[in-house]
Backbone bond lengths (Angstrom), bond angles and torsions (degrees), N, CA, C in turn:
res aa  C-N    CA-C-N  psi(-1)  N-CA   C-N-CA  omega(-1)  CA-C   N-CA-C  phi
1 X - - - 1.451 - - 1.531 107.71 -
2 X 1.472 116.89 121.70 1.502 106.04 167.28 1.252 121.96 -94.95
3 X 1.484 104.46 170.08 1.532 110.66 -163.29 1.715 114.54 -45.44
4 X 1.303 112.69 -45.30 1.490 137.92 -177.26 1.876 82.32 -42.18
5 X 1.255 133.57 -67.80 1.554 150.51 -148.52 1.234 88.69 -67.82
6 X 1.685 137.22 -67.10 1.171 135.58 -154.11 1.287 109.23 -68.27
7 X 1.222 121.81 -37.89 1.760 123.95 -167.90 1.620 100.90 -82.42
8 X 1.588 127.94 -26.12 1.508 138.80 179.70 1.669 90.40 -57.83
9 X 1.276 117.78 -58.87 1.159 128.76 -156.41 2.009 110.27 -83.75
10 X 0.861 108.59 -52.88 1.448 110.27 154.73 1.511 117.47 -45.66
11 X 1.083 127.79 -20.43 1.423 146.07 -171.73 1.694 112.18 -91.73
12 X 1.263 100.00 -29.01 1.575 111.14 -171.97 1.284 116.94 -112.65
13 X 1.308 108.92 -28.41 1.324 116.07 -177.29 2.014 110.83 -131.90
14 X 1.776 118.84 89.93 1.237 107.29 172.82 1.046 134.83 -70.17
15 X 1.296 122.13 125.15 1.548 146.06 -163.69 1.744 108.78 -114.82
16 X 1.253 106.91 -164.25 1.316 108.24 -134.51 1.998 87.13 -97.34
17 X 1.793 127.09 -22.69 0.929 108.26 158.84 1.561 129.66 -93.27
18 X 1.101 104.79 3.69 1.954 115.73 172.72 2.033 97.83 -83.61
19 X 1.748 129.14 -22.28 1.174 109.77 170.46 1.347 112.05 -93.93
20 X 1.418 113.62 15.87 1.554 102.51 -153.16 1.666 83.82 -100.11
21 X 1.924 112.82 -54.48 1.004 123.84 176.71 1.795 121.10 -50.69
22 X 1.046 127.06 -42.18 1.022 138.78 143.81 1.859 121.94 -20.47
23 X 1.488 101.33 -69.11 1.537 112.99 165.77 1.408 110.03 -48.15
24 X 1.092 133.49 -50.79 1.071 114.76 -156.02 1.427 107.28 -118.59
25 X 1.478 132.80 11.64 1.583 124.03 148.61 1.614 92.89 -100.32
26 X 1.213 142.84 52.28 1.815 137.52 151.50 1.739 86.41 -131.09
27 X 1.360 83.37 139.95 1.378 113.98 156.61 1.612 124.79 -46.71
28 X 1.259 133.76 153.51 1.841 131.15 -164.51 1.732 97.96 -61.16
29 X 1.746 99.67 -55.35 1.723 116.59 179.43 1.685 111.95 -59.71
30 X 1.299 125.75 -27.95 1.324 106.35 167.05 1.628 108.11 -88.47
31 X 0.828 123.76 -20.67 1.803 128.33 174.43 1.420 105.08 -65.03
32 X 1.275 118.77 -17.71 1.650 117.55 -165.12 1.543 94.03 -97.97
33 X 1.426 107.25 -54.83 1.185 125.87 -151.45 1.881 94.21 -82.84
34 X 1.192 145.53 -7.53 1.525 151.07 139.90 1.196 93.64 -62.95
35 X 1.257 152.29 -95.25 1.706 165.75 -143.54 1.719 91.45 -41.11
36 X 1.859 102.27 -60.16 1.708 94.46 -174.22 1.415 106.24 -64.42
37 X 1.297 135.44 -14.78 1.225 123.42 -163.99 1.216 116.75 -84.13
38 X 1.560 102.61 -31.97 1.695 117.19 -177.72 1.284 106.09 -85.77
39 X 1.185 128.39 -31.12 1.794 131.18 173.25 1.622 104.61 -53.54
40 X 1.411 109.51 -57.44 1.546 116.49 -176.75 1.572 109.06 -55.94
41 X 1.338 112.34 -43.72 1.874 109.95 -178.48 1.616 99.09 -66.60
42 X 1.518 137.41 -49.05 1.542 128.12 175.29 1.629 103.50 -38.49
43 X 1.119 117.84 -65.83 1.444 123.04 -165.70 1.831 103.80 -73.90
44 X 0.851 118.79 4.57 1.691 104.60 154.81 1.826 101.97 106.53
45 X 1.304 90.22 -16.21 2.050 96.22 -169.88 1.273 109.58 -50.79
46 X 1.754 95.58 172.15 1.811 105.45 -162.80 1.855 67.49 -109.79
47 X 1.282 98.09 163.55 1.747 94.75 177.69 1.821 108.59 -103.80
48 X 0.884 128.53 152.75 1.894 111.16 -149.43 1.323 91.27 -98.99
49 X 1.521 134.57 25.89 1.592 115.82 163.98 1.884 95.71 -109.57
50 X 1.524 105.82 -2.43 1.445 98.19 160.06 1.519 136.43 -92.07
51 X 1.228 100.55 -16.26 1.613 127.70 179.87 1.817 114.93 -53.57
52 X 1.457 99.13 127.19 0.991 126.89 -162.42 1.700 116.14 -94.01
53 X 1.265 125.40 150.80 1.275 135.41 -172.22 1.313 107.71 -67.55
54 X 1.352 128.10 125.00 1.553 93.90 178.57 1.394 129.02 92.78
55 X 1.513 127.50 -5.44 1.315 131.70 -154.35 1.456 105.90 -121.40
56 X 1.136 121.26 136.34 1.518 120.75 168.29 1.844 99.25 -74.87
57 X 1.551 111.54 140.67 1.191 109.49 -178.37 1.413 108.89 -144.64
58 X 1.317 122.13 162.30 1.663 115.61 155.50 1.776 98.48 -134.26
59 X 1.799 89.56 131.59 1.144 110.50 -176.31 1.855 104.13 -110.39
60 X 1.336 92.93 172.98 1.695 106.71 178.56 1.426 119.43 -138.61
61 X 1.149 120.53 131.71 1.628 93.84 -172.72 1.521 95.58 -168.25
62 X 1.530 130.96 177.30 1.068 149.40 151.23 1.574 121.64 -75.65
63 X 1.647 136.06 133.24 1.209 115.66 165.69 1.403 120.64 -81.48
64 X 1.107 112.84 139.69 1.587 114.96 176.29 1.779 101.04 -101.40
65 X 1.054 125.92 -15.92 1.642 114.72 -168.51 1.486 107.79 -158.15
66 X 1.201 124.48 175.96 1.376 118.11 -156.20 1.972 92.44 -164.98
67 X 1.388 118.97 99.37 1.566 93.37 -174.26 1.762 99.82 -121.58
68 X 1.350 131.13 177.13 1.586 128.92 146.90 1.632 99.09 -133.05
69 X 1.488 80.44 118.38 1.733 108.48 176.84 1.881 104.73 -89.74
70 X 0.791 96.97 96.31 1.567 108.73 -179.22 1.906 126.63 -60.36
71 X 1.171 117.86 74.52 1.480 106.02 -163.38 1.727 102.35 -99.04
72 X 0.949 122.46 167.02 1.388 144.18 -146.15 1.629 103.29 -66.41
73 X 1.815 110.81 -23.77 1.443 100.61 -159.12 1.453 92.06 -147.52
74 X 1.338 110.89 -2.99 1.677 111.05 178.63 1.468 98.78 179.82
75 X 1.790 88.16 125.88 1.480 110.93 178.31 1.680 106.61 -57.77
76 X 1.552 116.35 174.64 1.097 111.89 170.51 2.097 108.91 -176.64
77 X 1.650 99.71 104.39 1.551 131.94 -160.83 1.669 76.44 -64.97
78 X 1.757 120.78 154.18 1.371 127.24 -174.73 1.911 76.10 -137.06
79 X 1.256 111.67 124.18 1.956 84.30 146.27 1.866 83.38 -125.21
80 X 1.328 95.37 179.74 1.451 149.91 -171.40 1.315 117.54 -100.64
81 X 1.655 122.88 79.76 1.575 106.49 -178.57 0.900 113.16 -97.63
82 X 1.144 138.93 177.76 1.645 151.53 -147.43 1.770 108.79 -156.70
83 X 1.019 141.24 67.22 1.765 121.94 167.40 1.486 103.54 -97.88
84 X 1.185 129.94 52.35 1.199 117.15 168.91 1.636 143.29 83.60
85 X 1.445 86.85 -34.74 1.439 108.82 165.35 1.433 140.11 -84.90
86 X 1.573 89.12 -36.14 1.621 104.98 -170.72 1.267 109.19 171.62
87 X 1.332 139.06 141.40 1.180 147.99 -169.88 1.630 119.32 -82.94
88 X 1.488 125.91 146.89 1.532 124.76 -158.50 1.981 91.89 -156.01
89 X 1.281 93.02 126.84 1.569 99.21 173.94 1.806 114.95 -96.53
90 X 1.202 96.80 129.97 1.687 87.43 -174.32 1.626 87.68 -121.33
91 X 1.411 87.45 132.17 1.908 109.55 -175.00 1.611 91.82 -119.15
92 X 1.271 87.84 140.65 1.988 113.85 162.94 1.539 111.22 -113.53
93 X 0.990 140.36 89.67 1.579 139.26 172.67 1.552 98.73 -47.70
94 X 1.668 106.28 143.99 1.586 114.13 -178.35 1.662 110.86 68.97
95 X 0.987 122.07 -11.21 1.584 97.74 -179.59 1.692 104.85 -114.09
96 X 1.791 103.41 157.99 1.335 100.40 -160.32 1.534 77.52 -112.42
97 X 1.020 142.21 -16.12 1.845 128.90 -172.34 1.742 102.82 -158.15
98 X 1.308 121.29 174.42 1.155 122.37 162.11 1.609 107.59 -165.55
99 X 1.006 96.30 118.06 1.646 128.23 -165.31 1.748 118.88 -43.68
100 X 1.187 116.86 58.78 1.517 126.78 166.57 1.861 103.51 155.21
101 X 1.453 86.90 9.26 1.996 80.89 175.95 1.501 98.14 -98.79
102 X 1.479 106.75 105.33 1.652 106.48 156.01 1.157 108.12 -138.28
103 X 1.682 122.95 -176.72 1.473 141.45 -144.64 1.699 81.43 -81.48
104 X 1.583 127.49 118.06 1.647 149.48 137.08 2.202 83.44 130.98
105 X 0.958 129.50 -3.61 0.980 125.60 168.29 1.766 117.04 -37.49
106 X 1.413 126.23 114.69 1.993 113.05 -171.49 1.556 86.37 -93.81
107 X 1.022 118.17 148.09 1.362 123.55 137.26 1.592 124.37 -161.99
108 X 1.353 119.93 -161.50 1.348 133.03 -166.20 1.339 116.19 -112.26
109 X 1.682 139.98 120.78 0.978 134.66 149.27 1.063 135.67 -107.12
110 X 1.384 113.36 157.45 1.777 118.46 -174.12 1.600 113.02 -111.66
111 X 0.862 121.22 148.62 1.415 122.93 -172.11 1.622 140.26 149.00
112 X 1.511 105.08 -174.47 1.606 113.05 -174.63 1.311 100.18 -105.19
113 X 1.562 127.51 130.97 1.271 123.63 -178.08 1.639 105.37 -101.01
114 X 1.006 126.90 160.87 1.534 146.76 -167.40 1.383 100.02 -155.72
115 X 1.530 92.16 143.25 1.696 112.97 175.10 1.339 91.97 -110.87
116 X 2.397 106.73 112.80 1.129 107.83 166.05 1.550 110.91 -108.06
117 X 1.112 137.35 108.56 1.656 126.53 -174.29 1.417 103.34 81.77
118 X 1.101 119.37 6.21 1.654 131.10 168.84 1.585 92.73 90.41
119 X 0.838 127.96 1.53 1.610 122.67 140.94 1.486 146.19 -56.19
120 X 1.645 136.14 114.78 1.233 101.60 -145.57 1.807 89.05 -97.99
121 X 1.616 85.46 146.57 1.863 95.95 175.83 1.365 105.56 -141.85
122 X 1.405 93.24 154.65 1.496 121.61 -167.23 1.838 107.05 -99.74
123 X 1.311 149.61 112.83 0.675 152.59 -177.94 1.813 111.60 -69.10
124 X 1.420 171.86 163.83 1.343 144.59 113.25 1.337 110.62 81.95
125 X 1.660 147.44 21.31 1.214 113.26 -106.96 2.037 71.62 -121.97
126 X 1.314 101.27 148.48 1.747 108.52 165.97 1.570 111.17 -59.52
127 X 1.425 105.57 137.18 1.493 122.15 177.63 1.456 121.19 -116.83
128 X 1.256 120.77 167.34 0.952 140.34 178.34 1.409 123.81 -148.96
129 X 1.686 146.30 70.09 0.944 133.18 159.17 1.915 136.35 -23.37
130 X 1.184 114.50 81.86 0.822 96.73 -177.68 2.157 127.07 -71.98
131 X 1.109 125.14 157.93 1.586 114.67 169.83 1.400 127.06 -91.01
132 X 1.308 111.46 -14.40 1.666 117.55 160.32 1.314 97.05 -143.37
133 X 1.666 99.47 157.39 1.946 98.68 169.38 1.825 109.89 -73.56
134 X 1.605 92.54 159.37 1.460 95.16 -178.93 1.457 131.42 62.00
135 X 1.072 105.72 24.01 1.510 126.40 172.40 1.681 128.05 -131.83
């Protein structure tokens, strides 16, 4: 095979030194932020810089943050998702915690997306803890 053949073919088909090389000229945050992206496409997700106004969706993502926004007559939990693409706040009205959502936590949501502050958020939205990503 000449060189011309190997790089055609390395070119068409990625193998195990086109991810290796890859790994290690990207940065940790784009290595993370590919990994969440490809975990979310296994599991079926819409990716949240595609997400639509208005749309029932299921997303996938990592949490990055965990807050309770305290309002006068009803609490309200903020997290921070992460799939790689773009960030999506999923709010629960009335609840002050929920028992396995913390900061690197992956999981799955179900839901109606809304543009709040041109941010897309999930109101109530169905979950899924997952125990490893991409599974």
């Amino acid at each position: 095979m000449t060189n011309d053949q190997r790089s055609r073919a390395t070119e068409s088909k990625p193998g195990l030194l086109s991810r290796v090389v890859t790994r290690l000229s990207s940065t940790e945050l784009e290595f993370e932020a590919r990994e969440l992206l490809e975990d979310a496409g296994r599991q079926g997700a819409t990716p949240i810089a595609e997400l639509a106004d208005r749309a029932d969706a299921t997303v996938c993502g990592s949490v990055r943050s965990v807050t309770l926004r305290p309002r006068v007559n009803v609490p309200a939990l903020v997290v921070e998702l992460y799939d790689g693409s773009k960030t999506l706040n999923l709010i629960w009205l009335g609840r002050r915690r929920i028992g396995g959502i913390v900061p690197g936590t992956y999981l799955t949501a179900r839901g109606r997306v809304t543009f709040k502050h041109g941010i897309a958020t999930m109101f109530n939205p169905a979950y899924e803890i997952k125990p490893t990503r991409g599974h």
